[in-house]
C-alpha positions in Angstrom: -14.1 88.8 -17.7 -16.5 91.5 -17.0 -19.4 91.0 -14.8 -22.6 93.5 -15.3 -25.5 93.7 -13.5 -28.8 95.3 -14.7 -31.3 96.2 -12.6 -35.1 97.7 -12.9 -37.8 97.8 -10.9 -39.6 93.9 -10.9 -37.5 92.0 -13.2 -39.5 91.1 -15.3 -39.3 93.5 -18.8 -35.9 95.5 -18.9 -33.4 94.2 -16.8 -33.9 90.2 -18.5 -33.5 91.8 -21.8 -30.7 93.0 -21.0 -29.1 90.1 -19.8 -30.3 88.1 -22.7 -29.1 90.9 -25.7 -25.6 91.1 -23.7 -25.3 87.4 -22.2 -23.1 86.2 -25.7 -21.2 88.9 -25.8 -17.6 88.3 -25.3 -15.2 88.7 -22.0 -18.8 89.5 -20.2 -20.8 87.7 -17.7 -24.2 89.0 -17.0 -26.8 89.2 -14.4 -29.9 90.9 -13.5 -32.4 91.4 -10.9 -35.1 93.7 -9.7 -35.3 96.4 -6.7 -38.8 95.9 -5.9 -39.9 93.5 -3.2 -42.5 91.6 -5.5 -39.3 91.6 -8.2 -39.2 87.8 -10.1 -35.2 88.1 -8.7 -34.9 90.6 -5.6 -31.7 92.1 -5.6 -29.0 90.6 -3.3 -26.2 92.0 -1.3 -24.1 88.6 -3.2 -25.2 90.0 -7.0 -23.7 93.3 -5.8 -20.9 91.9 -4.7 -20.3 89.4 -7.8 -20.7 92.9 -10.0 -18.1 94.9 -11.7 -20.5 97.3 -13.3 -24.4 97.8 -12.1 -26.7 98.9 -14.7 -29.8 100.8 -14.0 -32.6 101.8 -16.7 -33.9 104.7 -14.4 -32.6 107.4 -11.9 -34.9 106.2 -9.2 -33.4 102.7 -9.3 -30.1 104.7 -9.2 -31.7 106.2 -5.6 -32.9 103.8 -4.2 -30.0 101.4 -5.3 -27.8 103.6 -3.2 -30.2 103.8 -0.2 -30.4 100.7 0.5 -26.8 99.7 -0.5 -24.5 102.7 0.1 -21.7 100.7 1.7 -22.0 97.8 -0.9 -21.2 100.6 -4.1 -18.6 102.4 -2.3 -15.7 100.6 -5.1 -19.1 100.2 -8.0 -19.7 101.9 -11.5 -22.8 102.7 -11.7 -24.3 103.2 -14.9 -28.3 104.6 -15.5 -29.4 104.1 -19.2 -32.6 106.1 -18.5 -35.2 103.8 -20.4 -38.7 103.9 -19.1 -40.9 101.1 -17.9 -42.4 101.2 -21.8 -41.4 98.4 -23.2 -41.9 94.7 -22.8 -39.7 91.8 -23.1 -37.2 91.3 -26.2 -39.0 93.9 -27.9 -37.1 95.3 -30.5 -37.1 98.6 -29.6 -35.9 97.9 -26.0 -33.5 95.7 -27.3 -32.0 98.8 -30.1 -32.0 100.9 -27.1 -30.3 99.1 -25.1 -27.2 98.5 -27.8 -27.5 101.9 -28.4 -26.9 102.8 -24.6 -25.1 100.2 -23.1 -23.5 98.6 -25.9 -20.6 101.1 -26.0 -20.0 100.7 -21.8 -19.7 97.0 -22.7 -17.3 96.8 -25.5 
């Protein structure tokens, strides 16, 4: 069983998509959380560690990801799908996007 992590900024639009569009796929288990401090689900050191695979939507989630958890990603994939902050939840669009991008990682 693979465990992926998405991640975005708050947690709210992206990242929960994603968990929802890849949550019954086979041989995965998925999670997801958000980097900012006002994030519905903050990051956690435990998430990071549960992970396999971290997936990011944007570069700066990417940077700041590895600023504040260097030593927590040294053994970590980590995966940016660059997908703006443009879409909102289940949309369909976000949702083809993110088959599009991650599905293939996750097969």
């Amino acid at each position: 069983m693979r465990r992926v992590l998405f991640l975005c900024s708050r947690n709210r639009l992206r990242s929960p998509t994603a968990e929802q569009v890849f949550g019954a796929w086979p041989n995965l288990e998925v999670d997801s959380a958000g980097l900012a401090d006002d994030a519905a689900t903050p990051l956690s050191a435990e998430q990071l560690d549960w992970a396999d695979l971290v997936v990011v939507m944007e570069a700066v989630h990417r940077r700041r990801l590895q600023s504040r958890y260097r030593a927590r990603l040294k053994h970590k994939q980590v995966v940016c799908l660059d997908i703006p902050d443009r879409y909102d939840f289940m949309q369909p669009e976000l949702i083809e996007l993110l088959l599009r991008k991650a599905g293939p990682l996750l097969r």
